[in-house]
C-alpha positions in Angstrom: 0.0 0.0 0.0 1.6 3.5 -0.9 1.9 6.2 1.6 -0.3 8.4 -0.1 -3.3 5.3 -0.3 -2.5 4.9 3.5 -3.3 8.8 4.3 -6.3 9.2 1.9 -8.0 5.8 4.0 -7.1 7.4 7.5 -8.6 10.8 6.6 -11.5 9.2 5.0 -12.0 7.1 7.8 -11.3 10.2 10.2 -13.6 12.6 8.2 -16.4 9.5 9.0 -16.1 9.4 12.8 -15.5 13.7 13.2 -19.2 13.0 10.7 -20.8 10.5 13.2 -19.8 11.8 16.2 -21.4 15.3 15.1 -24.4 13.5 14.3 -24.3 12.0 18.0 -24.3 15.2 19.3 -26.6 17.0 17.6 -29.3 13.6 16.9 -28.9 13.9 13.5 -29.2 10.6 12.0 -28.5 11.1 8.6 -24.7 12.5 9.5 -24.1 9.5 11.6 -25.2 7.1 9.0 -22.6 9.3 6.4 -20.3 9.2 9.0 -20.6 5.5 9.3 -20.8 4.9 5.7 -17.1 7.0 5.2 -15.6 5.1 7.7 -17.1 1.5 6.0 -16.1 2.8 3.0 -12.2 3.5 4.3 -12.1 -0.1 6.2 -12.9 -1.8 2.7 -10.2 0.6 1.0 -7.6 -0.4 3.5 -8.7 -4.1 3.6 -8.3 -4.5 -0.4 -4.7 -2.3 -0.6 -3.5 -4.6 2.7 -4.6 -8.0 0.2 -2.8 -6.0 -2.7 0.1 -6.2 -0.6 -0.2 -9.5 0.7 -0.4 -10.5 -2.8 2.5 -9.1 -4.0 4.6 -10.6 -1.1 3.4 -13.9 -2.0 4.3 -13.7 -5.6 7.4 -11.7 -5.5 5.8 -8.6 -7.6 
């Protein structure tokens, strides 16, 4: 995973809990559930670059 993947993921995934935690404390539901869906969306990111990488150890590449 390159550096610049590796920041984009963690500020998504930041921007999503600053989004869901606004949400808590003002009862807006629809920011949680954006901030929840940014942070989803980060985790999958992260979870497909880290089997990229796994890949590429495996094979050599």
């Amino acid at each position: 995973m390159g550096l610049g993947d590796k920041i984009s993921n963690k500020a998504q995934e930041a921007a999503g809990k600053v989004k869901e935690k606004v949400g808590d404390a003002t009862d807006n539901e629809r920011l949680q559930a954006e901030g929840a869906k940014a942070q989803a969306a980060a985790k999958v990111k992260q979870a497909g670059e880290h089997l990229k990488d796994a890949a590429k150890d495996v094979t050599g590449r």
